[in-house]
N, C-alpha and C positions, 0 to 999 in steps of 0.2 A: 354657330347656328344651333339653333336649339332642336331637339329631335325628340320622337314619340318612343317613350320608355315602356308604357303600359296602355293601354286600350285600343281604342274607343270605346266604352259601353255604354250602348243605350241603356236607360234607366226608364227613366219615366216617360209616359207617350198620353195625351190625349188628343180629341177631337183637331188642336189648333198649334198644339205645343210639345216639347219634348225637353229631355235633358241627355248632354252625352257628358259622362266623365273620361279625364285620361290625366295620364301622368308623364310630365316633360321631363328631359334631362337640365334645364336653366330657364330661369321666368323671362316669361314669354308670355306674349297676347295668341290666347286660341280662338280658333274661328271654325265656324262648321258655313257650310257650303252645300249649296243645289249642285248637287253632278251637271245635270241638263235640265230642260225648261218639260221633261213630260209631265208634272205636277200642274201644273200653270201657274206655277213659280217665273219670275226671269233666269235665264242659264247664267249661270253663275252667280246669281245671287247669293249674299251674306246671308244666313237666318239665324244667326247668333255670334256674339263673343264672351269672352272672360279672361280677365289675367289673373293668371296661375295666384296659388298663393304658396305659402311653404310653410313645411310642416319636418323636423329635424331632419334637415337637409335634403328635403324631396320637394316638388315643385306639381302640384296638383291644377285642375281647373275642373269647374264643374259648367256647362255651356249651357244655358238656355237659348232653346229653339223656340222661335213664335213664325207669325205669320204662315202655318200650314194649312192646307185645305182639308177638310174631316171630308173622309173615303178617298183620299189617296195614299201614295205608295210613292217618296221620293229619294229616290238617291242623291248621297250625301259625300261630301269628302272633308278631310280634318287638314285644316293650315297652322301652324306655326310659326307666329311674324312674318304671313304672308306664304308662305312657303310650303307646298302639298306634302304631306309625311303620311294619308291615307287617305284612297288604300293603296299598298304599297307598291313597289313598281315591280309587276310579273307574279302579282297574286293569280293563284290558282282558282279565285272565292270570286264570285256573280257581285256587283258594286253594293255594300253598306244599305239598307233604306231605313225609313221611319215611316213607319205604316198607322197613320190617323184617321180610326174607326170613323166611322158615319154614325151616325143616331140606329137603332133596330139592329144594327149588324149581331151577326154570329160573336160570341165571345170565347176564345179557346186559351185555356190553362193548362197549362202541363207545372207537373209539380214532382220532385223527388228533395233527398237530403246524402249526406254522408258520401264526401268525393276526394278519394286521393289524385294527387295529380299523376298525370300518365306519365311514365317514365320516360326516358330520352329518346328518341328514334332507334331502331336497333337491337334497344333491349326488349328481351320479353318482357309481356304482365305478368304477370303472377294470379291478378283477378279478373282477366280478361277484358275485351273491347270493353272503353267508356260509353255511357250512354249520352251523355251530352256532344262527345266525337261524330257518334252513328246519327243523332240528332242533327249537326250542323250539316254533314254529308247526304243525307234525306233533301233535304232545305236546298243543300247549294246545286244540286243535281235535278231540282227542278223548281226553279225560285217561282214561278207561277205556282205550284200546286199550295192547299193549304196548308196554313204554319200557324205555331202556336202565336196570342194574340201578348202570351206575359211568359216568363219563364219565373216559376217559385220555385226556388233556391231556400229549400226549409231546415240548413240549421250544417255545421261541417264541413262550411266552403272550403277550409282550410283546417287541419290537422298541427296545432303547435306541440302537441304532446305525443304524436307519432311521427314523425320527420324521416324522410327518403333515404335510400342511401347515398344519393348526390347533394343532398342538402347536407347531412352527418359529415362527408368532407368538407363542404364550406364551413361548417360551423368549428370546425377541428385546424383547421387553418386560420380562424377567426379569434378562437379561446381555449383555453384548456378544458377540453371534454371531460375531465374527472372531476372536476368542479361544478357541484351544483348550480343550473338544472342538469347538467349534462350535453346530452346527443337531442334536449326539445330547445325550444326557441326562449331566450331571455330577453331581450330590450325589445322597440321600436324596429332598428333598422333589421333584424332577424324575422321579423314580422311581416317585412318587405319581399324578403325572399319567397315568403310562402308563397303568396301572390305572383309574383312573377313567376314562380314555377308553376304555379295554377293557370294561371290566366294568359302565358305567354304562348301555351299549347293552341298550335295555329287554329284548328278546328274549331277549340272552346273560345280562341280573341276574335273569330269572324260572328260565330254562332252571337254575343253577346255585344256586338257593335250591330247586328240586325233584328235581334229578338230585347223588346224590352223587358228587365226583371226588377224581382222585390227578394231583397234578402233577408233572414233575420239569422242568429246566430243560434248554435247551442253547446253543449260544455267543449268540445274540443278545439271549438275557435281560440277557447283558451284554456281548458284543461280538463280530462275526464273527471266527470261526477262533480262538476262544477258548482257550488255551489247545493251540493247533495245534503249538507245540515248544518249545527250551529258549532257540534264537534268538529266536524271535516273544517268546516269554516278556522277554528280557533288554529287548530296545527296545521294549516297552512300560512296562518299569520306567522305563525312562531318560528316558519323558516328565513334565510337570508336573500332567498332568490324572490318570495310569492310578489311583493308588492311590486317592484317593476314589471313582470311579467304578466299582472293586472292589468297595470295602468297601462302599459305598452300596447296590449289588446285590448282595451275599450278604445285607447287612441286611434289605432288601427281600423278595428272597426268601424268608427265614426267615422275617419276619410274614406275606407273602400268600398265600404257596405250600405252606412245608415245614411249620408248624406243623399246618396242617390236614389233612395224610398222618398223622400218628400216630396210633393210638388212644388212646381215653381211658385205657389201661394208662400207655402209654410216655407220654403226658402227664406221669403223676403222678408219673413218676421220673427228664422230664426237668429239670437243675437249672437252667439260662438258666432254662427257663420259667417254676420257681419262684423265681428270682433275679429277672428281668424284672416279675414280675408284683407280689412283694414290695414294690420300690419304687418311691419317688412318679415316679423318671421314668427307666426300664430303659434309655435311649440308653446309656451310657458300657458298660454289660455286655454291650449287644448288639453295639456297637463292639471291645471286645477280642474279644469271642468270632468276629467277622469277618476279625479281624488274625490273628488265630492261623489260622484256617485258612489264610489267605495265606501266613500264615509256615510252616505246615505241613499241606499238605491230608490228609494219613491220618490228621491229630487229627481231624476230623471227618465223620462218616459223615451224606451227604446219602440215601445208597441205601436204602430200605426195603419191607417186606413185610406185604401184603395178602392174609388169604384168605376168600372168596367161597364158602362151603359148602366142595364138594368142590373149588375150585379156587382155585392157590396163583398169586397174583400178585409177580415179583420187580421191583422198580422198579429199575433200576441208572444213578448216576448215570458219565455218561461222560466230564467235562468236567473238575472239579472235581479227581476220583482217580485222572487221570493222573500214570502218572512217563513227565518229558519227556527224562531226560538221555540222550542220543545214544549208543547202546550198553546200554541198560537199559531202551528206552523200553516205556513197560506201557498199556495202557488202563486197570486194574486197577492202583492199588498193593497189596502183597503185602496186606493186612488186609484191604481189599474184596473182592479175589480169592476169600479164603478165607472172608470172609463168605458171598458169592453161593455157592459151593461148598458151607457148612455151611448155606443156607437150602434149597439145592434138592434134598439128602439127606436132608434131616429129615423121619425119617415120611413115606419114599415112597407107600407105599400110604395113605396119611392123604388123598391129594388124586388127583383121577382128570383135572386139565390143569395142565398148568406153561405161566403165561405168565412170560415173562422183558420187562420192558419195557425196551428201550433207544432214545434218543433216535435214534440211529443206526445204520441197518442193518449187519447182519451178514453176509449175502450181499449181494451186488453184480454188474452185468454183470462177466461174465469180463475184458474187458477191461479195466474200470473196479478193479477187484481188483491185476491186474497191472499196472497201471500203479502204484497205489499201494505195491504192495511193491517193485519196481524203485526208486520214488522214496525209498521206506523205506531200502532197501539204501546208495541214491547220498549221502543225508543224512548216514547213519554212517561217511561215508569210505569205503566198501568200493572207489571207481573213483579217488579221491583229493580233496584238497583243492579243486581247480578243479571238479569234478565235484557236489562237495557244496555249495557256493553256487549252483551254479546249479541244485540241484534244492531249496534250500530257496525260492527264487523259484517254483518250479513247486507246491513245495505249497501256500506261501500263494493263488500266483493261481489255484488251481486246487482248492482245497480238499480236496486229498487229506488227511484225515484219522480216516477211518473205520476199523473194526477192519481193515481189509487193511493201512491204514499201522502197524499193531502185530502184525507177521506172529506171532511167540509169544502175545499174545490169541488173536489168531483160533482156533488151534489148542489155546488151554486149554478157548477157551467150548465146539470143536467137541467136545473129548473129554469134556466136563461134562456137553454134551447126551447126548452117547452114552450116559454111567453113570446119567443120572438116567433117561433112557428108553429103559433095559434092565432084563430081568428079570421075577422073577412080579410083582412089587408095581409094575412100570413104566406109569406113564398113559397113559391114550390116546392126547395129542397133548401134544406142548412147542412153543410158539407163540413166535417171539422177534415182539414187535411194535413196529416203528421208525417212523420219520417223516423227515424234512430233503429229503428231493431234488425234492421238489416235484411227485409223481405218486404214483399206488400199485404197487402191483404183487406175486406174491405168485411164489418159489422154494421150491424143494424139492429136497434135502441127500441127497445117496446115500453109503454108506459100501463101500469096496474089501472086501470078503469078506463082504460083511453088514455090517446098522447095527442101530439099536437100535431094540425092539419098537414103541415109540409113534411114532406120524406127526409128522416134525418137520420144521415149516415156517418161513420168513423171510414174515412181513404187515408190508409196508409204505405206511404209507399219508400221504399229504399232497399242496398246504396245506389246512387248513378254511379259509384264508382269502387267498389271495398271489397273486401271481405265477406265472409256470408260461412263462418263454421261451421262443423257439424255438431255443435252442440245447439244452436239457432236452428236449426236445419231439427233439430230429432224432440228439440223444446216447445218451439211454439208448435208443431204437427201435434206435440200429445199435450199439450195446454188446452187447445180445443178441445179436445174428448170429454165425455160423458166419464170415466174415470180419473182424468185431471180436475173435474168440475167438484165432484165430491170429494177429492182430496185438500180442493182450495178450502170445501166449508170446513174442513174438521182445521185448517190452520184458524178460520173465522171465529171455529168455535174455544181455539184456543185463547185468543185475542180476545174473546167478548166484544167481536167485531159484528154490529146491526147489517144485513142483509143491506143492497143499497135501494134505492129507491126505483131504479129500472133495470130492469132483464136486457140482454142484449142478445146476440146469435151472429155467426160467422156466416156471411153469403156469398164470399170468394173467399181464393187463396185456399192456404199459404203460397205465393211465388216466393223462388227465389231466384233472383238472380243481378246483374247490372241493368236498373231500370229506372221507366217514368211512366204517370199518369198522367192521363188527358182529360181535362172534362170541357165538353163540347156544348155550350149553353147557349140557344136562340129564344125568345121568346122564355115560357114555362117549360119549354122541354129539355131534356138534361141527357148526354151520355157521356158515358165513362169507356175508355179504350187504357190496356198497360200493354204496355212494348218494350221488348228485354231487346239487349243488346247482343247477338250473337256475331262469334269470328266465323271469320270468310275462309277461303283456302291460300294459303299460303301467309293467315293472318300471325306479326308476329307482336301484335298487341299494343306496340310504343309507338305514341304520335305525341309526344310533349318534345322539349328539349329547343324549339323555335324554329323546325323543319317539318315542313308539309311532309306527310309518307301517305295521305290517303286515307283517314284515320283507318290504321289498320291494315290497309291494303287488303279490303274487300269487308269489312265488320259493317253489318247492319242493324237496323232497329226492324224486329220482327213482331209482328202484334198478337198478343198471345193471348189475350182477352178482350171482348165491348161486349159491353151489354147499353141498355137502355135505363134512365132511373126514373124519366117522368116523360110523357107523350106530350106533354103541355097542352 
């Protein structure tokens, strides 16, 4: 009998239709299912199937949902040849639903990045309650009140280059840990693990079987500084481990992450998926079609688009569609560029918020800015040879690789925002929303003679789940300062780095802590709410491991900031 290995997750939702993924232990036809007739559905009715396909040695399904009603709320259950696998028998969690907006409705986004999995039941955290844990327990403890309409999941689902201490024994049981990679993840099936230990956390498998998300990745899905230049690039080719551990993670990501961003449109017209699903066992197709991108990442577009009623969501990935060659270097390669460009033009007036998701903030402290575009400048030779080694040492240890290390991005995305909101037809707010640095905090982008009609802001926010040092902690607090500010220009002026073309200024934050933002969007009017996750009494942190404990036994999500960004 076949059984439920991994999910359910809602993924995609509209007005009519939905998608849930999950992962079986042996192929098998899944089916998704009306709980009860309160939808005006029939009880028990079918509302989708799929048979699994397989992908080395794993047995995936991606289920298209039709026939729902737009503005209801239906509870759902998942079969396996016939046979109920969720929700489970003596869940503690309120039934599964798929909530299909109405036309006008309120639109609510929550959005963070950067999440280790919670540790086993038992154990302490070490970085205290999850936010996505205190999220589902919010949710489950009053499934009427509201909830978020998407969850953006911006970049760090999983950590292949930090690995648990419960993962470091399976892997040590598996291979020799002195052999490169070591204690991080090398194939496919190592890949698997992450995920399960991710997603198996009972909190985070209800949370994401009822809330629908969009995920994109950024370097630790497969490996810090991913992608950071043409240097870093070459000496990771030159090891023995980098290429499977590549290809293993694009594969990866394409079954757990990227498949479930589509709609059921671009499903039906992507061809891997009908290649993959066609045969008895999709590995060798999902394998070239992983080499190719290696071989050439502008053959494939990870980047895509979401809209939410009146609002257009641009997922951009940052990692993947870099060009790194020193003198040309782009965040964007030229086809993404002008993808994100022909998305965010399209039928301006169609949409009243443009959020732009990128893994990696856009604004940045002033200082934190100029330092990267100096570094930028040092890289491409501009102070010479001797000059350029030692500032690619500075980027890797330093991680300068944000849009200020692509000073030409910076300045397409700035004039892109400008065009998209300007004019009669321009939205209310264009929203770029990041994650990576390990706090939130939120800027706002002035332009020299005037800027464009709609309110455009930098939200950024993380981890849901990490870390948060005190050198994070004591960096970005005096990167803002008026004394950080002047220190970044004399790096500018080292660099014979040009001023950029707009001013920015910090209007929240720094937070730090385990968090998420909300933005709250009806009509033109817009607000923003961050809510950290604080322990309870007697909280001892660990809800992963495949045992309910409460997330936390008493850890909540507490709201530590809303403000307002437009009255509409």
């Amino acid at each position: 009998m076949a059984e439920l290995r991994l999910g359910p997750l809602l993924r995609y939702a509209d007005g009519t239709s939905a998608t849930v993924w999950l992962e079986s232990s042996r192929p098998c036809t899944a089916e998704v299912r009306c709980a009860d007739g309160s939808s005006g559905t029939s009880s028990g009715a079918a509302l989708g199937a799929a048979r699994t396909f397989q992908i080395a040695g794993h047995h995936y399904a991606l289920i298209p949902v039709t026939g729902l009603t737009p503005g209801t709320l239906t509870p759902y259950e998942v079969l396996l040849d016939g046979v109920r696998v969720w929700p489970e028998a003596g869940s503690p969690f309120p039934p599964s639903t798929i909530r299909t907006p109405a036309e006008g409705d309120t639109v609510r986004v929550a959005f963070g990045s950067c999440r280790w999995a919670a540790p086993p039941v038992g154990e302490a955290d070490p970085v205290g309650p999850d936010a996505l844990d205190t999220l589902a327990s919010r949710i489950a403890a009053d499934p009427a009140a509201d909830r978020p309409d998407v969850l953006l999941l911006l970049g760090d689902q999983v950590y292949a280059d930090e690995t648990s201490p419960a993962t470091r024994r399976w892997l040590a049981a598996r291979r020799d840990p002195a052999e490169p990679p070591g204690d991080e993840v090398a194939d496919y099936e190592e890949y698997t693990r992450l995920y399960y230990e991710s997603w198996l956390d009972p909190e985070v498998r209800w949370l994401l079987s009822t809330v629908p998300s969009c995920m994109i990745f950024d370097d630790h899905d497969v490996i810090d500084d991913w992608n950071t230049s043409a240097a870093w690039l070459a000496d990771m080719r030159a090891t023995s481990w980098w290429r499977e551990r590549l290809l293993s993670g694009l594969m990866s990501y394409w079954v757990h992450q990227h498949l479930g961003n589509l709609s059921p449109a671009e499903l039906a017209t992507d061809p891997l998926y009908d290649t993959v699903r066609a045969a008895p066992d999709g590995t060798d197709a999902l394998r070239a079609f992983a080499a190719g991108a290696d071989a050439d990442p502008a053959a494939v577009r990870w980047s895509y688009r979401r809209d939410f009623g009146r609002v257009r969501l641009l997922m951009v990935d940052t990692r993947a569609a870099r060009v790194l060659e020193e003198g040309r270097r782009a965040m964007l390669d030229p086809g993404e560029a002008e993808w994100l460009r022909a998305q965010a033009l399209d039928d301006r007036g169609g949409y009243d918020h443009l959020l732009i998701g990128t893994s990696l903030p856009w604004l940045l402290p002033h200082l934190v800015h100029d330092a990267e575009g100096w570094n930028a400048a040092l890289c491409r030779g501009d102070k010479g040879p001797r000059w350029a080694r030692f500032a690619e040492k500075v980027r890797r240890a330093a991680d300068l690789e944000h849009w200020a290390a692509f000073p030409a991005s910076f300045e397409a995305l700035a004039a892109l925002i400008a065009e998209a909101g300007s004019g009669a037809d321009a939205p209310a707010t264009v929203c770029v929303l990041s994650g990576d640095v390990h706090h939130a905090y939120v800027a706002e982008p002035s332009w020299t003679g005037g800027g464009p009609d709609a309110r455009v802001l930098q939200l950024t926010c993380s981890p849901v789940h990490n870390s948060i040092p005190l050198s994070i902690r004591v960096g970005f607090r005096f990167g803002w300062s008026r004394v950080a500010r002047i220190l970044g220009r004399r790096f500018a002026g080292h660099g014979r780095i040009p001023r950029p073309s707009i001013d920015w200024r910090k209007t929240g934050g720094p937070w730090f802590g385990n968090q998420l933002m909300t933005l709250t969007l009806r009509g033109r009017a817009a607000t923003l709410r961050l809510d950290q996750a604080r322990a309870g009494a007697g909280d001892t942190g660990g809800t992963g491991g495949g045992t309910s404990s409460g997330s936390g036994a008493g850890a909540r999500l507490v709201t530590v900031e809303e403000s307002v960004l437009t009255e509409g």
